[in-house]
C-alpha positions as semicolon CSV with decimal commas, in nm:
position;residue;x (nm);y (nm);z (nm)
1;X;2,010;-1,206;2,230
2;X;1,966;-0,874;2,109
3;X;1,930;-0,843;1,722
4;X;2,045;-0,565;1,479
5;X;1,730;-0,401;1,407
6;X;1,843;-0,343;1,069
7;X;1,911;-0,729;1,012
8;X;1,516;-0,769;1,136
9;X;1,424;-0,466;0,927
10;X;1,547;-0,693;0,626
11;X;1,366;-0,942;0,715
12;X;1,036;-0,768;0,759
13;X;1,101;-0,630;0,427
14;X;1,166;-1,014;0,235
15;X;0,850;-1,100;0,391
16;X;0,613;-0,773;0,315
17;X;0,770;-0,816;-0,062
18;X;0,649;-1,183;-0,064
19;X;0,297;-1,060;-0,015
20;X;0,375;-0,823;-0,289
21;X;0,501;-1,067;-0,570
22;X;0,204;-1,316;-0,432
23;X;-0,065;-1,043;-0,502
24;X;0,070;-0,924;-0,861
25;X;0,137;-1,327;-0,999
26;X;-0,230;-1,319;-1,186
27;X;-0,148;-0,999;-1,403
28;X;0,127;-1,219;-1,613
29;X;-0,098;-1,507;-1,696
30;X;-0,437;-1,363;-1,701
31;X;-0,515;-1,479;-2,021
32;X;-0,357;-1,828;-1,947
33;X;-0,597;-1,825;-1,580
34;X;-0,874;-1,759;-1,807
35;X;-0,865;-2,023;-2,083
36;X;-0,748;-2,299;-1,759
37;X;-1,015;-2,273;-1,596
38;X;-1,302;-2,116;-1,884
39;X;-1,384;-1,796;-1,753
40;X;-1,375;-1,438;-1,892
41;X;-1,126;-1,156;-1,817
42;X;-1,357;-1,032;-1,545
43;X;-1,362;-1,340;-1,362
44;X;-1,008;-1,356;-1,325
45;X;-0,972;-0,999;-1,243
46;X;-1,180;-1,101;-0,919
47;X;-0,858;-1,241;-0,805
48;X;-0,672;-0,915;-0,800
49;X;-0,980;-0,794;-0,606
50;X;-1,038;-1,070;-0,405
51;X;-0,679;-1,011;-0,240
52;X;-0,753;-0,613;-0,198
53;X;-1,139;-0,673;-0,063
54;X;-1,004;-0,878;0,245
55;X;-0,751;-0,601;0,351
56;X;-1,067;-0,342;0,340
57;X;-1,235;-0,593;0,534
58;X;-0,974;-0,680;0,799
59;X;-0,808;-0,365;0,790
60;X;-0,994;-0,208;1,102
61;X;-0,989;-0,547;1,303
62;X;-0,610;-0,567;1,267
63;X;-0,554;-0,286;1,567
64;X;-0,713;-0,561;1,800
65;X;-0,563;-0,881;1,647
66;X;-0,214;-0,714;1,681
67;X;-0,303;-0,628;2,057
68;X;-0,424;-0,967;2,117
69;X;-0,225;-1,156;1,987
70;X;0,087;-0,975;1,914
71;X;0,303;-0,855;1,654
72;X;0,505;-1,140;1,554
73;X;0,268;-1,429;1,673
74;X;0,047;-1,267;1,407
75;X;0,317;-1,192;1,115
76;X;0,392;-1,551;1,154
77;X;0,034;-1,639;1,114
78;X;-0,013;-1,433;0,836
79;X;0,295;-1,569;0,642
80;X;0,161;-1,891;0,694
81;X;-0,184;-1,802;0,582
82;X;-0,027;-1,670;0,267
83;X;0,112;-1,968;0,196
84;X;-0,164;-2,212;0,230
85;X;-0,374;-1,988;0,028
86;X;-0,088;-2,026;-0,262
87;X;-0,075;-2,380;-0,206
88;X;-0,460;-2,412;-0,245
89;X;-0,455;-2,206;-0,537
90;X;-0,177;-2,443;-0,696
91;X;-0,361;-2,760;-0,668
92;X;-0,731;-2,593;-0,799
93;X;-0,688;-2,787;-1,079
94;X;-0,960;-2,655;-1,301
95;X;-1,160;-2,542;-1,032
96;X;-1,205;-2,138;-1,010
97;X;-1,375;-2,164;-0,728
98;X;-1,105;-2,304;-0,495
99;X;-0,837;-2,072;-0,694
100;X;-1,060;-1,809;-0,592
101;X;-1,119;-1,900;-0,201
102;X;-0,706;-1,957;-0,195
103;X;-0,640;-1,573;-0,302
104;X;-0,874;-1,489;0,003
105;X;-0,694;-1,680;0,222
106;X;-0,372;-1,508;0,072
107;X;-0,562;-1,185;0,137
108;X;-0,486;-1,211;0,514
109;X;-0,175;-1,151;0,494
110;X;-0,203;-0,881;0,216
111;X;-0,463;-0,720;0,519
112;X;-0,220;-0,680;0,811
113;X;0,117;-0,686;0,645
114;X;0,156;-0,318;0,625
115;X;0,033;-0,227;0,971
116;X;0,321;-0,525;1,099
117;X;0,550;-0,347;0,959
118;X;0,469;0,022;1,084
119;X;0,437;-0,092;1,388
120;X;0,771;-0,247;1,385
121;X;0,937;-0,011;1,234
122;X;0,808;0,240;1,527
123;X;0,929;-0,046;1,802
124;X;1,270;-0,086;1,666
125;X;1,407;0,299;1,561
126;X;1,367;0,627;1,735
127;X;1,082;0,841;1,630
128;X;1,324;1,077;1,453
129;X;1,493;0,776;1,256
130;X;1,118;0,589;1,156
131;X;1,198;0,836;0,799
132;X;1,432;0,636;0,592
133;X;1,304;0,268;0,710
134;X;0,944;0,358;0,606
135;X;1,041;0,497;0,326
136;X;1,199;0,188;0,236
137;X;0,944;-0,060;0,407
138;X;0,659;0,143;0,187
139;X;0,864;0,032;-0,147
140;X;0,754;-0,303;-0,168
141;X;0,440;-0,286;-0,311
142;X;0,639;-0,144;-0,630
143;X;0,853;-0,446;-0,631
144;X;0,630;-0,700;-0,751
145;X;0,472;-0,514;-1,114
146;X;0,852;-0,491;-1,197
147;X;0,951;-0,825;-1,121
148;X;0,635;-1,023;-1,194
149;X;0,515;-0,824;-1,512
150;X;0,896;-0,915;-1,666
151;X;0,940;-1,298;-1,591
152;X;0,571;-1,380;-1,451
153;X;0,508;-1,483;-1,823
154;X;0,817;-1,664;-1,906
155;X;0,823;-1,875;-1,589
156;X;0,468;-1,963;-1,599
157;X;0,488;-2,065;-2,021
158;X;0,784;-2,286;-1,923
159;X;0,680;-2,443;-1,576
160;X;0,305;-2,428;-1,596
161;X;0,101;-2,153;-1,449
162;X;0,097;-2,357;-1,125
163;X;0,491;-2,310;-1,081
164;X;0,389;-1,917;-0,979
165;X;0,151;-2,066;-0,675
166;X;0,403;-2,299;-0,583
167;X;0,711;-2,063;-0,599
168;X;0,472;-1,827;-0,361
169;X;0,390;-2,097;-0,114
170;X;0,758;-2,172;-0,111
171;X;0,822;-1,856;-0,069
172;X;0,572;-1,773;0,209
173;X;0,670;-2,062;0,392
174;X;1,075;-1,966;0,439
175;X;0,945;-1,599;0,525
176;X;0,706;-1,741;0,790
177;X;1,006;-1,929;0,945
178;X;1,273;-1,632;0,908
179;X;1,008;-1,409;1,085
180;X;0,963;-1,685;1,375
181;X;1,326;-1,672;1,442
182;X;1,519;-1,375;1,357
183;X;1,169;-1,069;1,458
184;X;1,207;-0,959;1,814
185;X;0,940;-0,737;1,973
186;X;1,116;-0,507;2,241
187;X;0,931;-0,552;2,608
188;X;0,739;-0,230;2,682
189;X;0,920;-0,025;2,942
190;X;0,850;-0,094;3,271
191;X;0,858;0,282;3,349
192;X;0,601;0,376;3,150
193;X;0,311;0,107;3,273
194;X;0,218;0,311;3,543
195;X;-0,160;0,308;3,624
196;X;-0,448;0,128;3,478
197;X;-0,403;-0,079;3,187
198;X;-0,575;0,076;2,870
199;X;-0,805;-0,181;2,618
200;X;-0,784;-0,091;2,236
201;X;-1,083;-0,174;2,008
202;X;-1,164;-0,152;1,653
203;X;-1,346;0,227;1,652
204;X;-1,031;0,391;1,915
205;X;-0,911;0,603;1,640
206;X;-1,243;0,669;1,490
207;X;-1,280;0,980;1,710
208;X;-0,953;1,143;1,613
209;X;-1,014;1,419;1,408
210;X;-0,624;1,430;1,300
211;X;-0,598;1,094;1,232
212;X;-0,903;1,105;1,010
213;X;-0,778;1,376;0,828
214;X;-0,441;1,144;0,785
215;X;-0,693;0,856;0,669
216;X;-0,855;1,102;0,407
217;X;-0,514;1,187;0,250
218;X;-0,393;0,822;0,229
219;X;-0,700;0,696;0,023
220;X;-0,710;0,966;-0,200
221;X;-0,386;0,951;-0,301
222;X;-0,412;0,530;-0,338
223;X;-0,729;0,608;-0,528
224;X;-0,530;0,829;-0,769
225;X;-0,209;0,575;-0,766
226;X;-0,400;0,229;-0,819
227;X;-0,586;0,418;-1,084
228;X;-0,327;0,539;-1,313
229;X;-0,136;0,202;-1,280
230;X;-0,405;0,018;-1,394
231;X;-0,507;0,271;-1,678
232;X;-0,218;0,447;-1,776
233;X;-0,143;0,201;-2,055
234;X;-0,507;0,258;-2,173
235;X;-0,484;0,611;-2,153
236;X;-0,129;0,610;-2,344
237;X;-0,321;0,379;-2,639
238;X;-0,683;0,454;-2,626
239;X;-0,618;0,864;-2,596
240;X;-0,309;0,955;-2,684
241;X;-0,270;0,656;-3,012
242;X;0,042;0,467;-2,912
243;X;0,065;0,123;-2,980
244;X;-0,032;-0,095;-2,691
245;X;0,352;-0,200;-2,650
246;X;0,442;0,153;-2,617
247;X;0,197;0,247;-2,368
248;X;0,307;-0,087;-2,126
249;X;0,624;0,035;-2,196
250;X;0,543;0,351;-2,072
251;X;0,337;0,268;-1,785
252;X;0,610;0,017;-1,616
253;X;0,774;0,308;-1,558
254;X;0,549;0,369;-1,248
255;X;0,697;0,042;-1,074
256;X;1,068;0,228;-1,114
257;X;0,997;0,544;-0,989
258;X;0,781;0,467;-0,729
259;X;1,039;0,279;-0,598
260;X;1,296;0,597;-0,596
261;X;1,042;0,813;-0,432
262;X;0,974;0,602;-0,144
263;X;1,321;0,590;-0,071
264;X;1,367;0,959;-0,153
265;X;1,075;1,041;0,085
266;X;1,188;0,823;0,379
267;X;1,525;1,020;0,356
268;X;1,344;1,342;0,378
269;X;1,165;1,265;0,622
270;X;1,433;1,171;0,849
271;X;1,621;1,479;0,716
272;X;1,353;1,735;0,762
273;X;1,104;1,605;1,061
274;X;0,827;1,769;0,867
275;X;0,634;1,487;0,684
276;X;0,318;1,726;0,700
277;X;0,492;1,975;0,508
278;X;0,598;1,708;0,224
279;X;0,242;1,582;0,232
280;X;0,129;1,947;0,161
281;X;0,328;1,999;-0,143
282;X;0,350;1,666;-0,289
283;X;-0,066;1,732;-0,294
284;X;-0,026;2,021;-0,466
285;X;0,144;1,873;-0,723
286;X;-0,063;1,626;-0,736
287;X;-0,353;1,832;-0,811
288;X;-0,170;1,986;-1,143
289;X;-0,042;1,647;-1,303
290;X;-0,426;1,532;-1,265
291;X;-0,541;1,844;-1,439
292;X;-0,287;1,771;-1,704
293;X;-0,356;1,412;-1,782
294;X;-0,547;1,444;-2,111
295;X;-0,328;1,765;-2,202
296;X;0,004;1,634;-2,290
297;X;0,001;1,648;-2,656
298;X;0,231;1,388;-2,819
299;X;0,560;1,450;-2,627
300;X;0,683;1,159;-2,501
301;X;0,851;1,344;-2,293
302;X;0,598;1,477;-2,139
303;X;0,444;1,148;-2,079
304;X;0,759;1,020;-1,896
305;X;0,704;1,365;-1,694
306;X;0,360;1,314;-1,566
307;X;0,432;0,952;-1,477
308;X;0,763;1,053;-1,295
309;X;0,550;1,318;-1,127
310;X;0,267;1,118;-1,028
311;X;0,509;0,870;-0,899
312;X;0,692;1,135;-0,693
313;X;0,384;1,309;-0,548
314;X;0,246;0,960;-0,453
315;X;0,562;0,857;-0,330
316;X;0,668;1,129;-0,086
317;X;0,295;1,108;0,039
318;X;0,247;0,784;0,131
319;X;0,518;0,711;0,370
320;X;0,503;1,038;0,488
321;X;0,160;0,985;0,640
322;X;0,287;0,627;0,738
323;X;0,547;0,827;0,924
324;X;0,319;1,070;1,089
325;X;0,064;0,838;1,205
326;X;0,191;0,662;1,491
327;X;0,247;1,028;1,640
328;X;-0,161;1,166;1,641
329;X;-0,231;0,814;1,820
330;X;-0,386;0,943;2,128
331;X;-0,162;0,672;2,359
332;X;0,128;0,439;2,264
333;X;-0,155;0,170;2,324
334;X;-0,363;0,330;2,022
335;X;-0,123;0,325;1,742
336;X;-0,224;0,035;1,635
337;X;-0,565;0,128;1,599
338;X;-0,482;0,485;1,430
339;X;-0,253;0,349;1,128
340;X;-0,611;0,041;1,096
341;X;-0,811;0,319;1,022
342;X;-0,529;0,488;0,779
343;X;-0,502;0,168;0,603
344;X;-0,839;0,095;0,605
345;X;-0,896;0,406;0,405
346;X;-0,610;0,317;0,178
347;X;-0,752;-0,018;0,086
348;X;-1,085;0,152;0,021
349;X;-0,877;0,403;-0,215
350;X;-0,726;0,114;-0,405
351;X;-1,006;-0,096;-0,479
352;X;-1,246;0,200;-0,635
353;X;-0,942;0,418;-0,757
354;X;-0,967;0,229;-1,127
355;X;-1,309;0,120;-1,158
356;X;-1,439;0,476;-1,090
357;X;-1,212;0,634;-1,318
358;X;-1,300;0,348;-1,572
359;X;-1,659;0,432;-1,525
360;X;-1,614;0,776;-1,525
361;X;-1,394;0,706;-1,897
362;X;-1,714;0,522;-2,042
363;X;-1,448;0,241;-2,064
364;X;-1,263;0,415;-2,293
365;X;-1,480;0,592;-2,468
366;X;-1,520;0,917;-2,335
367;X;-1,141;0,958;-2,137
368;X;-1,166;1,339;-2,093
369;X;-1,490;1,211;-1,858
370;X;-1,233;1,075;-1,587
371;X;-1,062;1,407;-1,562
372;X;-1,311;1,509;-1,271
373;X;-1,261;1,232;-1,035
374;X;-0,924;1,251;-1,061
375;X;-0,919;1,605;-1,021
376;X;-1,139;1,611;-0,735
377;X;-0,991;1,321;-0,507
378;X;-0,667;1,516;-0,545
379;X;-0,856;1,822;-0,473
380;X;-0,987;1,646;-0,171
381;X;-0,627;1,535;-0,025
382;X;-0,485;1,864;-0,096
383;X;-0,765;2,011;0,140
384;X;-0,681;1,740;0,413
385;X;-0,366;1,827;0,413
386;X;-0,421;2,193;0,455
387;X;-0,676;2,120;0,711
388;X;-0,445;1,862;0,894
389;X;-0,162;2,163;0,894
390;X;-0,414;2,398;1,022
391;X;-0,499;2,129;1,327
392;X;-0,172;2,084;1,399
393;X;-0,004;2,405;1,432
394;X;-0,338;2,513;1,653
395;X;-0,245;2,208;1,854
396;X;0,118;2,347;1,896
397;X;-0,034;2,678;2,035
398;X;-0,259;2,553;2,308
399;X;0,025;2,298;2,468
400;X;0,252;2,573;2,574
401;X;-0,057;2,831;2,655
402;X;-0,185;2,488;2,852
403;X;0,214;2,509;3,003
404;X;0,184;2,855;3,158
405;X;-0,101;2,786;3,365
């Protein structure tokens, strides 16, 4: 029985946000984590970077699992992998170590969850209608900070920090059923498995030029993203003097207008057909609200403007490059294997996006020090972008000189 694609696009999206609210449940309680189990800060920040580390690491592999084993046969394995992991992590007891190997195993599904849905996405809508469902698919990650950062606390002080790991597991589990029954996986066309049948592997995208350049743009802008969501309320308190509940309530802002300009981008995507263009300028802008980050005086207005900005420039990029990657795949059979290595990059990007700036900051101490990394990975996605424009419209040139002959 054929589905409604936008039924299974639901679906896909109940189960990408589940990995989303799993990932962001230690931020609540991370003071309660550390005095349960007697660590420091640091310790428990490992999970948080536990679950990131394992998409870096799996991120390339995930072009062959998915060919090997399948789309859904792996979302369902993935779902289920996130929910052991939870339920692990909810009967640790006082014992970091198995807390910690449980967020690994959670990890998995944190690795491949965005390729899944790309991929889908691509399988189920024409390529001039992938705009407005990535857009949307790509807003997830924003769910969770707003949802878990308002009643992660609460629920945990009144149901035990546990009730979080158990709530994901529960969670996880209904997802990993939903996806089992309602995801369908349209049969390849007939018509177009002529001839001999090409093998994938881990490095067939790493000699495409375009979709390095697409790679290169992805991370930079996570490693600008991740790092002003993590720091902004440090920058808002430790440079600009607000008090530290003025600067979180600042910062959440990010989670709400992220979510806005995902959807905004997906819908002009689909409107336009250009997402190289939007990559171009939302780079550019980019590049300005870094070199304004320690220059904002004590407007709060102005803050709200450089977070709304930073959201927006972010925002439009990310599915935008999403969008555009299935497209510089060299065959149908390497898309999978293209938007690997653009994740791949964008994992890397979010795991050293804060640290680096951090370090950069002196921790705090020296904030106007973090102004050139942040400058210069924007810098460095603005020239990917112009250098991915330049590729493409040579590209453009030679297929109908290659026509004529």
């Amino acid at each position: 029985m054929k589905r409604n694609k936008w039924f299974m696009f639901f679906i896909l999206y109940i189960s990408a946000c589940a990995v989303s609210l799993n990932q962001f449940k230690v931020p609540p309680i991370m003071g309660v984590l550390a005095e349960q189990f007697g660590v420091g800060i640091p310790q428990i920040a490992l999970l948080m970077t536990a679950f990131s580390v394992v998409g870096i690491i799996l991120a390339l592999p995930s072009g062959v699992l998915v060919s090997k084993l399948g789309v859904k046969t792996l979302g369902v394995g993935v779902l289920c992998c996130l929910a052991a992991g939870s339920v692990l992590g909810a009967l640790s007891g006082s014992n970091f170590t198995l807390l910690l190997i449980g967020r690994v195993i959670e990890g998995f599904a944190n690795a491949f969850m965005l390729m899944l849905g790309i991929l889908l996405i691509n399988l189920w809508f024409e390529p001039k209608k992938v705009g407005m469902p990535t857009g949307l698919f790509t807003t997830f990650p924003a769910i969770a900070p707003l949802i878990m950062l308002n009643i992660g606390g609460s629920i945990a002080a009144s149901a035990g920090w546990q009730s979080l790991w158990w709530g994901g597991a529960v969670m996880a589990a209904v997802c990993a059923v939903l996806f089992a029954v309602v995801i369908q996986v349209p049969a390849p066309d007939p018509d177009e498995a002529v001839g001999p049948v090409e093998k994938t592997s881990v490095w067939a995208a790493f000699g495409n030029g375009r979709a390095w350049l697409l790679a290169i743009i992805q991370g930079s802008i996570a490693f600008v993203l991740f790092a002003f969501l993590t720091i902004y309320p440090q920058i808002f308190e430790g440079f600009y003097g607000l008090s530290a509940a003025r600067a979180a309530s600042l910062s959440s802002l990010s989670g709400l207008f992220g979510l806005v300009t995902c959807i905004a981008s997906g819908a002009i995507i689909q409107k336009t057909g250009k997402p190289a263009i939007i990559n171009l300028i939302s780079c550019i802008g980019l590049v300005a609200t870094c070199a304004l980050t320690f220059a904002l005086g004590s407007s709060t207005a102005l803050y709200v403007a450089h977070i709304f900005v930073c959201s927006l420039c972010t925002g439009l990029v990310i599915p935008a490059v999403l969008a555009a990657a299935p497209t510089v795949a060299k065959s149908p059979v390497q898309i999978g294997a293209t938007i690997a290595l653009v994740n791949f990059v964008y994992y890397i990007g979010v795991a050293i996006g804060a640290p680096v700036i951090s370090s950069a900051a002196a921790g705090g101490a020296h904030w106007k020090g973090a102004l050139l990394p942040l400058v210069g990975v924007a810098v460095l996605s603005l020239v990917a972008c112009v250098v991915y424009q330049l590729s493409s419209a040579r590209q453009k040139a030679e297929v109908p000189a290659a026509e004529a002959v």
